[in-house]
C-alpha positions as CSV (number, residue, x, y, z in Angstrom):
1,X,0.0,0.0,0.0
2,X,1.4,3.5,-0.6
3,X,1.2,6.2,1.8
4,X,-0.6,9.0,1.2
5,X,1.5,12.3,0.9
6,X,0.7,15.4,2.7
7,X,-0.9,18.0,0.3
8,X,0.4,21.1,0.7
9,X,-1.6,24.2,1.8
10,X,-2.6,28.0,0.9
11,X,0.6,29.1,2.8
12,X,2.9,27.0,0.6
13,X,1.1,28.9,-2.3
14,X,1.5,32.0,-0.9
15,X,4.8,31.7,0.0
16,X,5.5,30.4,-3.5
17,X,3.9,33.4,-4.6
18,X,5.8,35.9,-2.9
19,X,8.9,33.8,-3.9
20,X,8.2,34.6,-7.4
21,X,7.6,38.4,-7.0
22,X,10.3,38.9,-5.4
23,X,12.8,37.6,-7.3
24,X,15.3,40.0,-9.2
25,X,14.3,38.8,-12.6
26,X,10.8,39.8,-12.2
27,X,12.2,43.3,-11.3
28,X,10.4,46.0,-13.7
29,X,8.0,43.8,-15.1
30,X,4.2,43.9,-15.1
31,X,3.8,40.8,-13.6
32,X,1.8,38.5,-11.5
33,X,1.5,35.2,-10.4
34,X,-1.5,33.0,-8.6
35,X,-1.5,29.5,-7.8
36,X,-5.0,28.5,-8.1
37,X,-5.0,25.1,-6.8
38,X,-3.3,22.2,-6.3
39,X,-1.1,21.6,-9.6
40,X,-2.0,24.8,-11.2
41,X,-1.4,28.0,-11.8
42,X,-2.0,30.9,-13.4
43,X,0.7,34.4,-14.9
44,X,-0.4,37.7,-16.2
45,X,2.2,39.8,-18.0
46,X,1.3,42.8,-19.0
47,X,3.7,43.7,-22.8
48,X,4.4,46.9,-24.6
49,X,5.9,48.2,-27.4
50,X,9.3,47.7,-25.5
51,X,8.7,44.2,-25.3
52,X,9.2,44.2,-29.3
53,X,11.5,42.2,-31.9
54,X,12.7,44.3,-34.9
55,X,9.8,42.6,-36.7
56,X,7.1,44.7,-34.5
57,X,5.8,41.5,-32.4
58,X,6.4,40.8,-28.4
59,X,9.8,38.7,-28.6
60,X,9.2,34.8,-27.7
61,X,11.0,35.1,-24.9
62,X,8.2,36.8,-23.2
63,X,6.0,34.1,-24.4
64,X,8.6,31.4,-23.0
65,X,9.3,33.0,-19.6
66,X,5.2,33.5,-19.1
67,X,4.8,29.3,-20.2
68,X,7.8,28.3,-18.3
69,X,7.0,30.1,-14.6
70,X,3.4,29.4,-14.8
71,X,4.2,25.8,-15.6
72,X,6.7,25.5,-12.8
73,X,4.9,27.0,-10.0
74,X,2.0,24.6,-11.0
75,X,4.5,22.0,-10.6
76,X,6.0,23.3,-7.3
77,X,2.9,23.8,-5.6
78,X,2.8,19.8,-5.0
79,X,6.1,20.4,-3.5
80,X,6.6,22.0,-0.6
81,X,10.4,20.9,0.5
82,X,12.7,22.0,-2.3
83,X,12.5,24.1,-5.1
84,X,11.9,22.2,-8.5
85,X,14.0,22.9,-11.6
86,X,13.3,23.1,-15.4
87,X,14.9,20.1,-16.8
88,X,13.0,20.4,-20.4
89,X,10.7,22.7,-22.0
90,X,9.0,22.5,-25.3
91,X,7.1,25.8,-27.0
92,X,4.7,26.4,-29.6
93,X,4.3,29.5,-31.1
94,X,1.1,29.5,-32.7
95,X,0.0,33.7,-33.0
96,X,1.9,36.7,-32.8
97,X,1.0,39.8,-30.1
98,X,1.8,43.1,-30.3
99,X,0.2,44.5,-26.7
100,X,-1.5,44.2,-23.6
101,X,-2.0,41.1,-21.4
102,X,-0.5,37.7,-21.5
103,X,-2.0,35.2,-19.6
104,X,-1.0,31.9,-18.9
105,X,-2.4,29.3,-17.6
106,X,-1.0,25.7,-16.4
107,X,-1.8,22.7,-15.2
108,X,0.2,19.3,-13.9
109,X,-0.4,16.5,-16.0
110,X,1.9,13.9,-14.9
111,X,3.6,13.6,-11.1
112,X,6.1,10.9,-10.3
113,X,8.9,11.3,-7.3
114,X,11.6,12.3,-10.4
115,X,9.6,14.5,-12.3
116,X,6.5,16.4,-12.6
117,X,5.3,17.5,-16.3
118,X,3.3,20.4,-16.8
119,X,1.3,22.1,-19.7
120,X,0.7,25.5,-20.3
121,X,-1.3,27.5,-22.5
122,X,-0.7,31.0,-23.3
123,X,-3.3,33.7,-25.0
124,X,-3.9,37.2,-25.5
125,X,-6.5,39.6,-23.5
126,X,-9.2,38.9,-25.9
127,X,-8.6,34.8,-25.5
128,X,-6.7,34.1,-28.2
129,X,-4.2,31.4,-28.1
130,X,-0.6,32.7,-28.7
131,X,1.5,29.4,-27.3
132,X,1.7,26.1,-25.8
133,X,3.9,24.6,-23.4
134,X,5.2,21.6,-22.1
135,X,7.7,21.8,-19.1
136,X,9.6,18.9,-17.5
137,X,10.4,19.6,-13.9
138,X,13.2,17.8,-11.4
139,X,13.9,18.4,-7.9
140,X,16.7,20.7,-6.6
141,X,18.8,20.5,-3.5
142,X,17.7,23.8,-2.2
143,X,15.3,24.0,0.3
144,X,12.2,25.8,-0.1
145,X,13.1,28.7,3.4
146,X,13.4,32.2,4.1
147,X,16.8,32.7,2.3
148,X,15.3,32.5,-1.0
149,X,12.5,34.1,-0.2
150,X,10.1,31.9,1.1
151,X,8.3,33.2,3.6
């Protein structure tokens, strides 16, 4: 018979959450994060004309950094030890943007003790798909505590 793990709780997520907006990286963007549940999650990024490639669209990386956090803090909300690492992550670009609000949302689709595997599905303010993702997530050695910012 196998034991039944411990869920974790609103106070993970919210820790995880303020994790997230706290980190340097996130510095300067127009950006939020909410874990709605267990294994999912949800990132708003709000893109500009400063977010442009020569070409006059957002740059993918905006669409792969708004995939790839959403998708691993729906994976790290089942964990609530160490922070989880990206191992693999697959994109599809499927519609340009130009402005406004990206909004991602993600969901686990597959946990096991080595790796959890997310998807993640990325549109526009009017609901339009712009990308999908796929992320493969490992566990790290570093504990999930106050010097990185949970708390």
């Amino acid at each position: 018979m196998i034991a039944a793990r411990n869920r974790p709780s609103m106070e993970h997520y919210r820790k995880l959450e303020r994790m997230y907006h706290d980190a340097p990286c996130n510095d300067g963007l127009d950006v939020t994060l909410s874990i709605t549940g267990e294994g999912e999650a949800e990132l708003r990024l709000g893109v500009d004309e400063g977010d442009h490639h020569a070409g006059g669209g957002v740059h993918g990386t905006y669409y792969f950094k708004t995939l790839d956090d959403a998708t691993f803090f729906a994976a790290n909300s089942l964990v609530d030890d160490v922070f989880l690492l990206t191992t693999d992550f697959h994109l599809q670009l499927t519609r340009p943007v130009t402005d406004g609000e990206l909004r991602a949302t993600a969901t686990v689709v597959n946990e096991h003790p080595k790796q959890l595997i997310a998807d993640g599905v990325l549109y526009d303010e009017d609901g339009k798909q712009l990308a999908r993702g796929t992320g493969t997530f490992a566990r790290s050695g570093v504990e999930l505590d106050p010097k990185i910012g949970y708390e």
